[in-house]
C-alpha positions as CSV (number, residue, x, y, z in Angstrom):
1,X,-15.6,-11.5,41.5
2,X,-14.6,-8.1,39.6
3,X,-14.6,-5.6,42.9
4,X,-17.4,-4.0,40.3
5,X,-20.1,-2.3,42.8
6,X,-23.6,-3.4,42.8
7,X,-25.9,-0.4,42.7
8,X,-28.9,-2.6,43.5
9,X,-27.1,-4.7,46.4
10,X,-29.6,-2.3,49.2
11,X,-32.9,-3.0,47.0
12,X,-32.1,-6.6,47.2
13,X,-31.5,-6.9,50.8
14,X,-35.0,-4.8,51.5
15,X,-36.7,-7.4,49.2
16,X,-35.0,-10.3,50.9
17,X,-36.1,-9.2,54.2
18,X,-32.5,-8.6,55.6
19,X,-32.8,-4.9,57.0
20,X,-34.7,-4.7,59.8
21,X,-33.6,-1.7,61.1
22,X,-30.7,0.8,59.3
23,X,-28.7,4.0,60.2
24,X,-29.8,6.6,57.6
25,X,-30.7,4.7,54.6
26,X,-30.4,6.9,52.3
27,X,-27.2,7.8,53.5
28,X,-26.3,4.3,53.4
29,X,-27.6,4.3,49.6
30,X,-25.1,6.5,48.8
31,X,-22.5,4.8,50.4
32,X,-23.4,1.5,48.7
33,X,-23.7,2.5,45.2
34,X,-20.5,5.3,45.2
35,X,-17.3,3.3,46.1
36,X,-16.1,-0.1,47.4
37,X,-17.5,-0.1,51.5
38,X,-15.6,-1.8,54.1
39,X,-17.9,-3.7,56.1
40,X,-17.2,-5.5,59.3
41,X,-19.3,-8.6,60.9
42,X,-18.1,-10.4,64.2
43,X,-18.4,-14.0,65.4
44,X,-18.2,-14.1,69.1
45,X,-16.9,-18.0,70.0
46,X,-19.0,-18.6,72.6
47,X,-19.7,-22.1,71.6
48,X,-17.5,-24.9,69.7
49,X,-19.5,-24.3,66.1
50,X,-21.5,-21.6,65.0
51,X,-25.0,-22.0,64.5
52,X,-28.0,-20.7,61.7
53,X,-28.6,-17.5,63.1
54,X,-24.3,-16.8,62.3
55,X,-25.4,-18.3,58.9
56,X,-27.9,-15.1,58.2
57,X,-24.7,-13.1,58.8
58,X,-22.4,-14.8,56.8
59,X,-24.2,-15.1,53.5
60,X,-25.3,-11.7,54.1
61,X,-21.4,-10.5,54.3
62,X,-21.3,-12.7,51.1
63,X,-23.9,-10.7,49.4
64,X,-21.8,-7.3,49.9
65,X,-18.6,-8.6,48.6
66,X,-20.2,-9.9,45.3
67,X,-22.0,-6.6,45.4
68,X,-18.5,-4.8,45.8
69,X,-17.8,-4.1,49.1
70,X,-14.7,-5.3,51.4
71,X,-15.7,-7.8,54.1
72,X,-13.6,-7.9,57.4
73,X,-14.9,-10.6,59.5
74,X,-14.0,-10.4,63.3
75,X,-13.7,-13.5,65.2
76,X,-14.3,-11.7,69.0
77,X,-11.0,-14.2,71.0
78,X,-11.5,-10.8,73.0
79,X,-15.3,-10.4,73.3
80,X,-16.3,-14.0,73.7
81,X,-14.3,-13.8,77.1
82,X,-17.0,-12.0,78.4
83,X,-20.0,-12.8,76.0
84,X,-22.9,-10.4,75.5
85,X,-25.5,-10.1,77.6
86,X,-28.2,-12.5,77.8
87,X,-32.1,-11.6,79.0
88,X,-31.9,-14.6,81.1
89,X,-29.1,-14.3,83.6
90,X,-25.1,-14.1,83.9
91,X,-23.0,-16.2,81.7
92,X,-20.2,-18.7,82.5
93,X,-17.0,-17.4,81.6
94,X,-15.0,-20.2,79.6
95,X,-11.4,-20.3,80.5
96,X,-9.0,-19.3,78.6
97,X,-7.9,-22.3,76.5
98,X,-11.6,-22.9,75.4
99,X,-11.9,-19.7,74.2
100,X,-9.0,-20.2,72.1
101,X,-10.0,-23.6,70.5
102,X,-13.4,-22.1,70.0
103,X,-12.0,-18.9,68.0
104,X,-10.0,-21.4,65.9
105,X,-13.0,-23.1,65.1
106,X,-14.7,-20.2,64.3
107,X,-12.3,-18.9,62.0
108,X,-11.4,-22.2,60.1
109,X,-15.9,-21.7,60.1
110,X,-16.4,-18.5,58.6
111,X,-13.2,-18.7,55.9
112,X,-15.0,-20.6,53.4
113,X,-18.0,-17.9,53.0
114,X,-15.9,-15.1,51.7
115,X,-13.4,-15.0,49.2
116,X,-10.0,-14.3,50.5
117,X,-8.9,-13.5,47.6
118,X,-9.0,-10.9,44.6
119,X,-9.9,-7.2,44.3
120,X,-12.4,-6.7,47.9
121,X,-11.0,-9.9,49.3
122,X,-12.2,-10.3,53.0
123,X,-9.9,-9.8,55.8
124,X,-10.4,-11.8,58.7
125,X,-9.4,-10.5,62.1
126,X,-9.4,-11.0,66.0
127,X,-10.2,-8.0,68.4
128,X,-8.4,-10.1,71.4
129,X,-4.9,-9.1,68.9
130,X,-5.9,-4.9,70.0
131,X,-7.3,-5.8,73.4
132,X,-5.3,-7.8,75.4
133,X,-2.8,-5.5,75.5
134,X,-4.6,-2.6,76.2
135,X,-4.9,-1.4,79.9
136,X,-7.1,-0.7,82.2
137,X,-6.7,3.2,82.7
138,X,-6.1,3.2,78.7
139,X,-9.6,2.1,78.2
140,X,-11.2,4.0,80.3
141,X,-9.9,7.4,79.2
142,X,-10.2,6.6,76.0
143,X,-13.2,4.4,76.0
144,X,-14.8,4.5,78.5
145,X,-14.8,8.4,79.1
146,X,-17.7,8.8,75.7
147,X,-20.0,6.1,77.5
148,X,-22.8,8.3,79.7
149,X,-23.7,5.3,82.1
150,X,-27.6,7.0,82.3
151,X,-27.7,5.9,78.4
152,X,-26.4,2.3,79.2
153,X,-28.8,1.3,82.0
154,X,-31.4,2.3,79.3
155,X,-30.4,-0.2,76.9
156,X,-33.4,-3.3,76.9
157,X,-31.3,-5.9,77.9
158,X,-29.2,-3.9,80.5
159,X,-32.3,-2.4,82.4
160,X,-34.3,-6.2,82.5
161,X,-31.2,-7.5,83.9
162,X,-31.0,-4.7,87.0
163,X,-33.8,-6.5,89.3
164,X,-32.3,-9.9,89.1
165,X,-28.5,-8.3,88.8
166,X,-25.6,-8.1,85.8
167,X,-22.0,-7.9,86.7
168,X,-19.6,-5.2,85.4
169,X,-18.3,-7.7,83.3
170,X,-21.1,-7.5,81.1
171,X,-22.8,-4.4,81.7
172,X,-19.2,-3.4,79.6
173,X,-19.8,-5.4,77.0
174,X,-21.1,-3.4,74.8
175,X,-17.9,-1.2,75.4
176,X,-15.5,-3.7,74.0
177,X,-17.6,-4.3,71.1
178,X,-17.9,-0.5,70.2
179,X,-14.3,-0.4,70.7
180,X,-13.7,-2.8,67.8
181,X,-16.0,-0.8,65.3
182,X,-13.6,2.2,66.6
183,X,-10.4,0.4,65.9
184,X,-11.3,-1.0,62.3
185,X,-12.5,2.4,61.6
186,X,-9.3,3.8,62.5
187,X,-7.5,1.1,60.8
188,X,-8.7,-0.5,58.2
189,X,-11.3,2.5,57.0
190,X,-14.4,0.1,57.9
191,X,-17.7,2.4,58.1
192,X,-20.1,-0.1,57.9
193,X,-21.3,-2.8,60.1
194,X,-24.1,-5.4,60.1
195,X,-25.2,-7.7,62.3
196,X,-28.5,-9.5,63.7
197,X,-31.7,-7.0,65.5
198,X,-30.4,-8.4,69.2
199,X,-27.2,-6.2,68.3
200,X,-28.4,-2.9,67.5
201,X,-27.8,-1.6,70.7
202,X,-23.9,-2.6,70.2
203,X,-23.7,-1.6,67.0
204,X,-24.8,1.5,66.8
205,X,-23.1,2.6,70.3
206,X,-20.1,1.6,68.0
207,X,-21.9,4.3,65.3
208,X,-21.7,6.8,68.1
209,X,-18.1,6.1,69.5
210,X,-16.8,6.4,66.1
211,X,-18.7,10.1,66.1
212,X,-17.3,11.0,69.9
213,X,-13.8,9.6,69.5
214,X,-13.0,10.5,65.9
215,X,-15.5,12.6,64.2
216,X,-16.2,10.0,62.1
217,X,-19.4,9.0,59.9
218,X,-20.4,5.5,60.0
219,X,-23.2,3.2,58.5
220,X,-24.8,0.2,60.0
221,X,-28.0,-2.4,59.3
222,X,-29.6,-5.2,61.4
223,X,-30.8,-7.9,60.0
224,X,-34.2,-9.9,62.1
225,X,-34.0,-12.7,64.2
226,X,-35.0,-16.3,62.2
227,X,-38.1,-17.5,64.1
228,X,-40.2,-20.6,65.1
229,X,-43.5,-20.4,63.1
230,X,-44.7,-19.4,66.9
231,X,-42.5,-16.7,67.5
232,X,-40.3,-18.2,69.5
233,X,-36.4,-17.8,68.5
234,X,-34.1,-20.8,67.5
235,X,-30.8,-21.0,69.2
236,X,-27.7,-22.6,71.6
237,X,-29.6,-21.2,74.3
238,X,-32.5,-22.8,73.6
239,X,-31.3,-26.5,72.9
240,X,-32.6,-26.7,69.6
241,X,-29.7,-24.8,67.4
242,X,-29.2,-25.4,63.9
243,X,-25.3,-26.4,64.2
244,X,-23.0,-25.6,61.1
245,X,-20.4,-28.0,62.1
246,X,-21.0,-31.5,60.6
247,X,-19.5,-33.4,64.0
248,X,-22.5,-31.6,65.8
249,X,-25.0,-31.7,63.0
250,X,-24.6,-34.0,60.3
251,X,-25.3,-33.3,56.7
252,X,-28.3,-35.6,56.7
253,X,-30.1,-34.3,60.0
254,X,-29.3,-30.6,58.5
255,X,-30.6,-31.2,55.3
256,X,-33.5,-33.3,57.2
257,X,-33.9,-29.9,59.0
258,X,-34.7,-27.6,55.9
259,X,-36.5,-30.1,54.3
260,X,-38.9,-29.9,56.9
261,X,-39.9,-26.4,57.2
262,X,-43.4,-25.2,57.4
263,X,-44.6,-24.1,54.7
264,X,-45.6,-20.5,55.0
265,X,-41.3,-19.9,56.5
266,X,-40.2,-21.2,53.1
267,X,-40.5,-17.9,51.2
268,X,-38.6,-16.0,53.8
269,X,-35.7,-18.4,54.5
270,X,-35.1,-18.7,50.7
271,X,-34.8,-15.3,50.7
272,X,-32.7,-15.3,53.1
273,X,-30.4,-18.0,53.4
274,X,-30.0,-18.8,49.6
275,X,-28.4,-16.9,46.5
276,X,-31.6,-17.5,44.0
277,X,-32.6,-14.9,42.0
278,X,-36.3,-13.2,42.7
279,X,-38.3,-15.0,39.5
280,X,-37.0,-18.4,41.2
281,X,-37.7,-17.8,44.9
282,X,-41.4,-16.4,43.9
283,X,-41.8,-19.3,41.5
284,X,-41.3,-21.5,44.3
285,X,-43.3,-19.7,46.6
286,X,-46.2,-20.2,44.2
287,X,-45.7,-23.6,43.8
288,X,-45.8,-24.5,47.3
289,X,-48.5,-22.4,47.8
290,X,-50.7,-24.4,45.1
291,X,-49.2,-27.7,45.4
292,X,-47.7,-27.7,48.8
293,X,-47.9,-31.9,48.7
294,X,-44.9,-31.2,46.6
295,X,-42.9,-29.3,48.7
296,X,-40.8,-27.7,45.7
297,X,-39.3,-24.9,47.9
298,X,-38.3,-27.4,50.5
299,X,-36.9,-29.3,48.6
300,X,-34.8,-26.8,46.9
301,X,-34.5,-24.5,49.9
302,X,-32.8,-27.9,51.7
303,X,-30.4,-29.0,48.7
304,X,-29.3,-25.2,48.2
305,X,-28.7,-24.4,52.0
306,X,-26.8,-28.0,52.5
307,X,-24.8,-27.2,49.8
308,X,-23.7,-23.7,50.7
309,X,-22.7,-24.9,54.3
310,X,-21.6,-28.7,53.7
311,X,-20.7,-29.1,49.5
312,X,-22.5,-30.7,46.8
313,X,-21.2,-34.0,47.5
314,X,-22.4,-34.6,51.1
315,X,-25.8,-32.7,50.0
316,X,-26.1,-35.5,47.5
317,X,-24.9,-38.2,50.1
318,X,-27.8,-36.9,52.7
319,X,-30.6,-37.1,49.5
320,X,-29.7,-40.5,48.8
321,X,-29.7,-41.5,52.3
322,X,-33.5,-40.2,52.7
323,X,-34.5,-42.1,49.6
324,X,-32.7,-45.2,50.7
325,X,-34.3,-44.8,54.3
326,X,-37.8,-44.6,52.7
327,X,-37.5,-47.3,50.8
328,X,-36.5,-46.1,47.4
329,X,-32.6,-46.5,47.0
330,X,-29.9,-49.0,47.8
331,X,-29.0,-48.8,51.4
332,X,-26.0,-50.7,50.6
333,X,-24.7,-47.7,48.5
334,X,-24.4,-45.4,51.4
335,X,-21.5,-44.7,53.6
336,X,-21.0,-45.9,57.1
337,X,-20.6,-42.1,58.2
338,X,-24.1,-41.0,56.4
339,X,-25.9,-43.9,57.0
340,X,-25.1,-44.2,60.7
341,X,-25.9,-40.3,61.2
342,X,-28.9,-40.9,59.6
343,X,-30.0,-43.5,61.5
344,X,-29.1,-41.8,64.7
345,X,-31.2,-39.1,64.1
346,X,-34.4,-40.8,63.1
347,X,-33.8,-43.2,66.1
348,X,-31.6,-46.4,66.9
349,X,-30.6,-48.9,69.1
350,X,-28.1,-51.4,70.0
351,X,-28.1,-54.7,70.5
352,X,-24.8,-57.0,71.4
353,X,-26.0,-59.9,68.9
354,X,-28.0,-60.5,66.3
355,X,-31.9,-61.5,67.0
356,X,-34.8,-62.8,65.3
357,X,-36.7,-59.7,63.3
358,X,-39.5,-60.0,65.8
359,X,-37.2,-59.1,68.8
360,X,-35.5,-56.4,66.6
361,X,-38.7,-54.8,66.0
362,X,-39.4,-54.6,69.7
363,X,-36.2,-53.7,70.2
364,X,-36.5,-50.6,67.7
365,X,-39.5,-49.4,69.4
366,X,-41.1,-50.1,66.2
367,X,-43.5,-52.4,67.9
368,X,-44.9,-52.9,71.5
369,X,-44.8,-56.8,71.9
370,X,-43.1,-59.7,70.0
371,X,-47.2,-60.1,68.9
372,X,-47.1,-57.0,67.6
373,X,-44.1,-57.4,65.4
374,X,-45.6,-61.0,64.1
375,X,-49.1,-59.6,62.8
376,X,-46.8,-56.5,61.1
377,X,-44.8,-59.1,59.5
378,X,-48.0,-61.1,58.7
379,X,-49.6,-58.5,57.2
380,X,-46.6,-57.2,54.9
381,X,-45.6,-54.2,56.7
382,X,-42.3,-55.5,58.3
383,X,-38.9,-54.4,56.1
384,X,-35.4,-55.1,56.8
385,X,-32.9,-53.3,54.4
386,X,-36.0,-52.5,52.3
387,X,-36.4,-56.1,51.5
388,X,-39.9,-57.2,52.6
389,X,-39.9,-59.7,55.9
390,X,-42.6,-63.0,55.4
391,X,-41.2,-65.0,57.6
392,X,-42.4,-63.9,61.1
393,X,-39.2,-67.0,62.6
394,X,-36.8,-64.7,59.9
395,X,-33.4,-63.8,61.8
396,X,-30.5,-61.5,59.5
397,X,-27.5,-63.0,58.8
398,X,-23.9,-61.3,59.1
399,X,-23.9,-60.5,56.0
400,X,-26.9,-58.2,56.2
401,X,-24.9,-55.7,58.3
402,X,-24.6,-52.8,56.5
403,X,-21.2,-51.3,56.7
404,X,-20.6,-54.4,59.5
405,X,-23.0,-52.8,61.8
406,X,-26.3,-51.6,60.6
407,X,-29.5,-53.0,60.4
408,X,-32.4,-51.1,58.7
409,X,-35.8,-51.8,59.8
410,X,-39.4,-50.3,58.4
411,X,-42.8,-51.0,59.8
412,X,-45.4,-49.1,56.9
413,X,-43.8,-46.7,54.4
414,X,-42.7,-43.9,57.1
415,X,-41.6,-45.2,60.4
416,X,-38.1,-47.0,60.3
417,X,-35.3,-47.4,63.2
418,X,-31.7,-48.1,62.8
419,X,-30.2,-51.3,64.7
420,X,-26.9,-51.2,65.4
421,X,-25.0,-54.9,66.3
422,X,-22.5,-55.2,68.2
């Protein structure tokens, strides 16, 4: 990284979809291509991992310092006390010592997505470190005092909360998180800040506190919510996040995850979420518009994605799992960790001992009745570790465990279970 700016950093994001809405863009422009911006992003720890839609920020934070520009990237110990307000009713405050762990984790998260090093190395702070100490009358004359409470019950989320209720708590969210914009301003000379459409409202309040308080000029953008092919959002909220930590989401079921995208998302989310250049991304979006048996931008969408988040090595670990699972690779070449998270994810069982392969096919849910799994086996379509099964009486031995454990089985070409023994 040279610190060199960028002048066609803005163009890019536009193209990649990643501006949904923007404070003056030309005056951002100007801002962009003149000298080296600080920028903040912040990473509110209300949960033990962060999660895709955190990933649209981070590689977008990425994309500013290669373009030039100074990342500081907040980890809110202060602001995920409290949380921001949800559509759907009042949030549990974590205590104290959660919080904590989960800012940790947060931090130990984002670090690897920025360089911390070199000439607009990234600066990662906490806003609990300028909060905690800060008192009550303190923040409300100097806060509090540029915040017309007419303009806050007009905000979206505030004014669909009012029927079923919102506490003060979180009616002042967006106080503390305009605070922070304030303070780095003051600072640390951050005028920029980006984060995801759900946060304009905080963001640019922050805009306008920075102009009350100081007299100050600052920049922000919004990037759009990643969506279902039906519209519908993905998220913790919703019990189908995309976890970034491998002890909530393995390698394998994340990879598993991109590979699987519908086709007409894959344009937009390699846009988004990976660092090809335009000819590659519209290459691939030709190809799997004209061969979409192929699934080219899957497949690279997946291996670049995994890698960014979880390293080259497990990216290659999770491949060679699928291919082994399918039939096409040594099963016995995989490790314990990958292989059992694997199997996990496409659906296992126990059982205390080992049993004939009819009974483990039951078992595995992988046929209804004990005749079910003889006329599979009797017409060829019964596997265990990719070997074919002919002997409907056939019962593994010990040492067909995989890593001690693990038993593989496959009824056709796509539907296999995991058994574990013991």
């Amino acid at each position: 990284m040279t610190g060199t700016i960028d002048p066609t950093l803005l163009d890019d994001l536009v193209w990649r979809g990643l501006v949904a809405h923007s404070t003056d863009l030309g005056a951002l422009r100007e801002a962009l291509t003149s000298e080296s911006v600080r920028f903040y992003v912040g990473f509110d720890p209300t949960a033990p991992s962060l999660h895709m839609g955190n990933l649209v920020q981070l590689v977008t934070a990425r994309r500013l310092q290669d373009a030039g520009h100074t990342p500081y990237i907040l980890v809110g110990g202060a602001t995920g006390m409290i949380g921001d307000p949800r559509d759907s009713g009042e949030r549990t405050l974590n205590s104290l010592d959660t919080v904590k762990d989960w800012t940790e984790r947060v931090r130990r998260q984002v670090s690897p997505y920025v360089e911390l090093q070199g000439p607009n190395a990234a600066t990662i702070v906490n806003n609990y470190d300028w909060t905690a100490s800060l008192s009550t009358i303190d923040f409300l004359r100097e806060i509090g005092k540029h915040f017309p409470v007419n303009r806050m019950l007009q905000r979206d989320v505030v004014s669909r909360r009012l029927e079923s209720g919102i506490s003060f708590t979180e009616f002042s969210y967006v106080l503390l998180q305009s605070m922070d914009f304030l303070n780095l301003f003051r600072d640390h000379g951050v005028t920029l800040q980006h984060g995801a459409t759900d946060q304009w409202g905080n963001i640019t309040a922050g805009v306008e506190l920075i102009r009350r308080a100081s007299g100050g000029h600052a920049h922000a953008f919004v990037t759009p919510l990643i969506t279902k092919p039906d519209g519908t959002k993905y998220g913790k909220t919703e019990g189908d996040a995309l976890w970034l930590d491998p002890e909530m989401m393995s390698p394998y079921s994340f990879h598993q995850w991109w590979l699987n995208v519908d086709d007409s998302q894959v344009g937009e989310l390699l846009r988004i979420f990976t660092f090809l250049g335009r000819d590659d991304i519209e290459a691939l979006e030709r190809e799997t518009k004209e061969k979409p048996w192929l699934r080219s931008g899957q497949k690279r969408l997946a291996d670049e994605v995994t890698a960014l988040v979880h390293g080259t090595e497990e990216t290659r670990h999770a491949k060679a799992a699928a291919e082994a699972l399918f039939g096409g690779g040594d099963l016995h070449g995989l490790s314990t960790t990958t292989l059992s998270a694997a199997l996990r994810e496409a659906g296992s069982t126990r059982v205390p001992t080992l049993l004939p392969v009819v009974d483990l096919l039951v078992e595995a849910g992988l046929a209804k009745s004990k005749g079910e799994a003889r006329r599979t086996i009797a017409e060829g379509g019964a596997y265990m570790n990719n070997v074919r099964v002919e002997d409907p009486e056939a019962a593994p031995l010990s040492s067909d465990l995989i890593g001690g454990s693990w038993l593989v089985l496959r009824k056709g070409k796509k539907q296999f279970a995991g058994v574990e023994v013991g």
